[in-house]
N, C-alpha and C positions, 0 to 999 in steps of 0.2 A: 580545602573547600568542604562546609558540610554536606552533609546526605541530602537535607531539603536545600542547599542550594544545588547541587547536582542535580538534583529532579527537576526544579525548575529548567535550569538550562534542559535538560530532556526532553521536555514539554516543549520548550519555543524551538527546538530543532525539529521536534516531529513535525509540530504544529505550521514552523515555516517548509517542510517539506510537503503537507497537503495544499498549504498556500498556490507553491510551485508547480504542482503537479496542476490545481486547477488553471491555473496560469498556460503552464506550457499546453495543456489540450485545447483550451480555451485562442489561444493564438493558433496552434496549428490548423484548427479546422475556418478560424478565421481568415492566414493565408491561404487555404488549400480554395477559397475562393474566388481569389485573384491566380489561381493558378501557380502560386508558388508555395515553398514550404519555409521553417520558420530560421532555417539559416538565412535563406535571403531578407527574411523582415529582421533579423538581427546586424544584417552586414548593413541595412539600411539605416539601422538603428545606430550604428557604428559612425557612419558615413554623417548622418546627421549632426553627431556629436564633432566630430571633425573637422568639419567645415567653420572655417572661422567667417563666411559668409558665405550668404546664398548664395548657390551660383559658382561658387569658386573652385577650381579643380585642386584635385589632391592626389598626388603619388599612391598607385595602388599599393606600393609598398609599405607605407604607413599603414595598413591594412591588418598587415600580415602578424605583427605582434599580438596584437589582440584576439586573434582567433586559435582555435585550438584544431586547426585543419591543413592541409597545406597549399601550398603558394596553387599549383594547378586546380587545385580546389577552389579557391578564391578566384579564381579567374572561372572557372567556371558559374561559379555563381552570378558575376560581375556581368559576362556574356549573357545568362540568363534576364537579368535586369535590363541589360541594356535592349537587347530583345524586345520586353514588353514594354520599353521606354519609360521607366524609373531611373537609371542612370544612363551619363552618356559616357564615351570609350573613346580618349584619341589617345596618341602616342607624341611624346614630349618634343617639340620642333627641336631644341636645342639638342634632347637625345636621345633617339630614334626609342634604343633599347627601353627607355623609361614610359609607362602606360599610367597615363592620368585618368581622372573618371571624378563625375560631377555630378548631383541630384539632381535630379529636373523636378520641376513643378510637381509633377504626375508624381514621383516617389514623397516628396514632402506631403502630397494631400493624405497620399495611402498613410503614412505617419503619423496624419494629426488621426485619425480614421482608427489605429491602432492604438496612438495613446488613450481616445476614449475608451475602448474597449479594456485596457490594464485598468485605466481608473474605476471604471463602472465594475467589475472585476475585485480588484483592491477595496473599492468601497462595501463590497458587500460580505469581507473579513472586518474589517477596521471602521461601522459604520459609526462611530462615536470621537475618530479621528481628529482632532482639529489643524487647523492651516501650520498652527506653530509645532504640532507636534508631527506631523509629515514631514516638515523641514527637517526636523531633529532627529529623524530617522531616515534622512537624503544622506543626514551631512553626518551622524557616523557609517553609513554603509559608503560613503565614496570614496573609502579605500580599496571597496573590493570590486568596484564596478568602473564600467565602461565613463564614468563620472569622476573617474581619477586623471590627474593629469601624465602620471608618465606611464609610457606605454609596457605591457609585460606578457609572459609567455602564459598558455592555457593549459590543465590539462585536462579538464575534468569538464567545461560546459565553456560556452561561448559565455564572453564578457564576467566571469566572474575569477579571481585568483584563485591559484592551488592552494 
């Protein structure tokens, strides 16, 4: 690799790590006014993605790959949601031990609510973006994100690989 292409790559890492940063402050003070923090808008973020329909429960264990925290953690979080009625909590009739959990309305609004704020957010890095060239930077970053199909372990940030 040359010099100037190393420097470039240096630039778009710094450059997507100011991104990120306005992002993650940007959402945190956003949940901190629903009264949550930005694990539980990401497990929401998680759950949404999940859901192969509205409405539909899903094994909190599917969960658990994708986060970079652990299983009492997730349950904690899960309890917290369910709490403020963003998700709901039963336990699996056929078995007992198995804990399912479902969006409610309430969590999908806060959602759409959240994705304006990334995009109003995003737009104001990338405001010359077009529709085809956001696709084109969906569909190579969906190997590392929460937009990938098989599930993996975390170490370093929710929904992103090591």
């Amino acid at each position: 690799m040359s010099r100037e292409e190393s420097l470039l790559w240096s630039d778009l890492g710094f450059s997507l790590l100011r991104v990120y940063t306005t992002l993650q402050r940007e959402e945190k003070g956003f949940a901190a006014q629903y009264q949550l923090g930005t694990p539980h808008v990401e497990v929401l973020y998680l759950l949404s993605r999940l859901e192969e329909k509205a409405g539909r429960w899903i094994a909190v264990s599917r969960l658990y790959p994708y986060l970079p925290i652990t299983q009492p953690a997730v349950g904690r979080i899960l309890k917290h949601l369910a709490y403020w009625r963003y998700v709901e909590l039963q336990r699996d009739k056929s078995d007992r031990r198995r804990l399912m959990v479902r969006l409610l309305l309430r969590g999908h609004k806060l959602l759409e609510k959240v994705e304006e704020m990334r995009a109003q957010t995003l737009r104001r890095f990338f405001p010359h973006l077009s529709p085809a060239q956001l696709k084109g930077w969906v569909e190579v970053l969906r190997s590392c994100t929460f937009a990938a199909t098989d599930p993996y372990h975390v170490e370093s940030s929710m929904g992103i690989r090591s």
